[in-house]
DOGU-421498 format. One record per residue (C-alpha): x, y, z; residue in one letter. Coordinates in steps of 0.1 Angstrom, whole numbers, padded with zeros to 4 digits, always signed. Layout:
XYZA;...
//
This chain:
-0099-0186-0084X;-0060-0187-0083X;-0036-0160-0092X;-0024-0159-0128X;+0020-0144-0127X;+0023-0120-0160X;+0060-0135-0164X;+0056-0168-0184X;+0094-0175-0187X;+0128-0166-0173X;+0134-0154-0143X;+0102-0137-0118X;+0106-0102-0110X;+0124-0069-0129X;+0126-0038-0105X;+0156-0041-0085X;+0135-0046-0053X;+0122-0076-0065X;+0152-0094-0077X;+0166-0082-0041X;+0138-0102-0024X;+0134-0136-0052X;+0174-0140-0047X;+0168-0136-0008X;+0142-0166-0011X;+0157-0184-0036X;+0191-0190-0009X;+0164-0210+0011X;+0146-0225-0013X;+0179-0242-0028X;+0178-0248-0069X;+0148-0279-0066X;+0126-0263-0050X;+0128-0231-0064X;+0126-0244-0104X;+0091-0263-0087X;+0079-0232-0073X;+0079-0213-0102X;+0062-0239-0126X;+0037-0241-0098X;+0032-0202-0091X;+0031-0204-0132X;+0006-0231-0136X;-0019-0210-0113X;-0014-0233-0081X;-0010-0203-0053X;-0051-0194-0052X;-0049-0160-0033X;-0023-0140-0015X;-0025-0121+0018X;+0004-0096+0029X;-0001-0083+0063X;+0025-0069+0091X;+0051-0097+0093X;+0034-0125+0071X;+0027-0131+0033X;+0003-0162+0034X;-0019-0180+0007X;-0034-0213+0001X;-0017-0239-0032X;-0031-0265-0050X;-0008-0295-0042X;+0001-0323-0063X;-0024-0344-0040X;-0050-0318-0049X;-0050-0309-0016X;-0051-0272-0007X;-0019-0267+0022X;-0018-0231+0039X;+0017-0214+0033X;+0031-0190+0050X;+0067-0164+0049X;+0074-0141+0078X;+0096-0119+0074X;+0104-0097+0109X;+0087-0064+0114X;+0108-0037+0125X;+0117-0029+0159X;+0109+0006+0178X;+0145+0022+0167X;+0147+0005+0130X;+0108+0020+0126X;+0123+0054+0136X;+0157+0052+0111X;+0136+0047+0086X;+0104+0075+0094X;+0136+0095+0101X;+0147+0088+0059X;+0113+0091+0052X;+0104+0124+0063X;+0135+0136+0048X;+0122+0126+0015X;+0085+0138+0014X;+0079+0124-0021X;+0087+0087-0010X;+0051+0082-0001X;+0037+0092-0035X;+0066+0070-0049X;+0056+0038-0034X;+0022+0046-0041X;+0030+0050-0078X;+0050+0015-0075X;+0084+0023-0074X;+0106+0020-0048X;+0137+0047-0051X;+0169+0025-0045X;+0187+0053-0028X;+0162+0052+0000X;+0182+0017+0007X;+0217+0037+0008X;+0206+0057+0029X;+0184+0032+0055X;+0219+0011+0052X;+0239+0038+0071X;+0215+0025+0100X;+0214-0011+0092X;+0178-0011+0080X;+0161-0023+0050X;+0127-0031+0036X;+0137-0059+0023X;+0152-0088+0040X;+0187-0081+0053X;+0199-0118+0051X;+0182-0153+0043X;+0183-0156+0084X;+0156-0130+0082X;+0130-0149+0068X;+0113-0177+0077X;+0085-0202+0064X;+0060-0228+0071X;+0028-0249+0053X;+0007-0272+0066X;+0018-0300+0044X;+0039-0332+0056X;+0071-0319+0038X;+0089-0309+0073X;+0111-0288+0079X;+0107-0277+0042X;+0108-0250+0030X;+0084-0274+0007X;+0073-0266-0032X;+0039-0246-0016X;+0060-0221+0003X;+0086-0220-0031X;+0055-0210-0052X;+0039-0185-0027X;+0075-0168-0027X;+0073-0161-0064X;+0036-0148-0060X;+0049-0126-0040X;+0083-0114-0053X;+0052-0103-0082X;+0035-0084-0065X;+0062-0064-0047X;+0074-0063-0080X;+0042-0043-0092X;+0038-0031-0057X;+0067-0021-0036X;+0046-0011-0003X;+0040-0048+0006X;+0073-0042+0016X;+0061-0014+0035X;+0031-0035+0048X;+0055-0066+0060X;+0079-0044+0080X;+0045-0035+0101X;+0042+0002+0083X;+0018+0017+0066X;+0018+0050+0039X;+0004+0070+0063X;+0032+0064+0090X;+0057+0078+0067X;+0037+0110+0067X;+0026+0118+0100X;+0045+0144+0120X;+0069+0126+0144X;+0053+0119+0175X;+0024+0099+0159X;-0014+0105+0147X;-0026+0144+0152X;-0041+0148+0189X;-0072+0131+0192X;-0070+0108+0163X;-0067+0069+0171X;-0037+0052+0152X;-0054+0030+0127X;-0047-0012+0125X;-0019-0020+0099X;-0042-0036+0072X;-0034-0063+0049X;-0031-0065+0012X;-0049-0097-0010X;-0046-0105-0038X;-0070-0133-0057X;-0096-0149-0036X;-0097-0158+0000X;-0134-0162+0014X;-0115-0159+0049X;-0087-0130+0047X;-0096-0093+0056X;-0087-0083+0016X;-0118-0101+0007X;-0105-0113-0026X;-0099-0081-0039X;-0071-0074-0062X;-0047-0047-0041X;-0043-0011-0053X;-0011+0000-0064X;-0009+0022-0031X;-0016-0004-0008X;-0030+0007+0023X;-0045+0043+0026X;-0027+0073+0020X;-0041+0106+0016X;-0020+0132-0006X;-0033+0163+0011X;-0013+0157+0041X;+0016+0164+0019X;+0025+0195-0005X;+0007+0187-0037X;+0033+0203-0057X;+0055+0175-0042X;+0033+0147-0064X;+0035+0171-0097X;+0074+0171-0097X;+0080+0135-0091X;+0051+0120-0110X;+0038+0147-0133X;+0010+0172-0133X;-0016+0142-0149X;-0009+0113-0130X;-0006+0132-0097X;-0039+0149-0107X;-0049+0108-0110X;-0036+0101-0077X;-0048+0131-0061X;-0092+0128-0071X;-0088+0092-0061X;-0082+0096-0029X;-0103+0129-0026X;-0132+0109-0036X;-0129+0083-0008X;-0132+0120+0014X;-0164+0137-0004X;-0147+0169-0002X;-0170+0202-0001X;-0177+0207-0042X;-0177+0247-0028X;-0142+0245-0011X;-0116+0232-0041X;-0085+0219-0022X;-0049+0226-0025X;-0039+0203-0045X;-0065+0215-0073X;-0053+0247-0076X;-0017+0231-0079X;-0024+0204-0105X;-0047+0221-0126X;
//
């Protein structure tokens, strides 16, 4: 199976997050190998897609017919750029259900920049590449078609960016300090898309919210006003369901939303 890009012509990428990221890549990939990227990412040749803390990765169907591993790191943040940002975060308490939505507010970069932090890569320097193909030191036409996968998906779904900077949803809602007592920090899970028989996504297609988030630690008014009362009633049973919820004790966000 490989991974089919909805845009067919023109340039990859429309909300301003992803244009921020494709021009990012593109400095690296020079004009070549970008223009053979995207007719590869658009001919289907990048088979599945795995974004985890630090590393977007996927196999492509080279020209040899050859499958090479490719792979763009881009850094996670360190201790005091992970606390700007939970800092901007918990300042804005409907971020969360933003990103989970897919959209990424662009003031929330204004206001990381006053730290000199960023989601997205702050510089070319910041990311870096490799493939097991003989095209060394590249970056070679697999990595240039993996990029545009990607720019994609964190077109569709901005908390990869979350995801690659070594965060997760829940981070940005926890009280600061960390988990509640006794509750174990959870891993930072990984995001696929297509199908990899050997990556933790297990082919599965990656929800627009990316890696768990539960509403209810947050005021469910919060999703009404920034999303509206049906598609934060959407978000909301989604996510109760994964908790089988007592069907005699109705939770907050009911009574909000209804």
């Amino acid at each position: 199976m490989s991974i089919t890009l909805r845009s067919r012509r023109g340039a990859i990428g429309t909300n301003w997050h992803a244009v921020a990221l494709r021009e990012a890549m593109e400095i690296i990939l020079g004009v070549g190998r970008a223009g053979g990227g995207k007719a590869d990412a658009r001919a289907g040749k990048v088979q599945w897609l795995d974004v985890s803390a630090g590393t977007a990765r996927g196999d492509v169907l080279g020209a040899d017919g050859e499958l090479h591993q490719a792979r763009i790191d881009l850094p996670v943040l360190s201790p005091g750029d992970r606390e700007a940002l939970l800092d901007v975060a918990r300042s804005r308490p409907e971020l969360p259900a933003r990103l989970a939505a897919g959209h990424y507010p662009q003031e929330i970069e204004g206001e990381l920049a006053r730290s000199e932090v960023s989601l997205l890569p702050r510089g070319a320097s910041e990311l870096s590449h490799d493939c097991s193909c003989l095209d060394w030191p590249g970056p070679c036409r697999h990595v240039a078609a993996l990029s545009y996968v990607l720019v994609e998906a964190v077109d569709e779904h901005p908390v990869h960016l979350l995801t690659l900077r070594g965060l997760t949803l829940d981070d940005l809602v926890q009280p600061q300090g960390g988990p509640p007592d006794g509750a174990a920090p959870g891993p930072v899970p990984g995001s696929g898309v297509g199908a990899d028989p050997g990556c933790d996504a297990g082919g599965a297609e990656p929800s627009a919210g990316g890696p768990a988030f539960d509403p209810a630690r947050m005021d469910p008014t919060q999703l009404a006003e920034v999303l509206g009362p049906e598609t934060a009633a959407v978000i909301a049973s989604f996510y109760r369901a994964g908790t089988a919820p007592s069907a005699t004790a109705p939770s907050a966000a009911d009574d909000v939303l209804q």
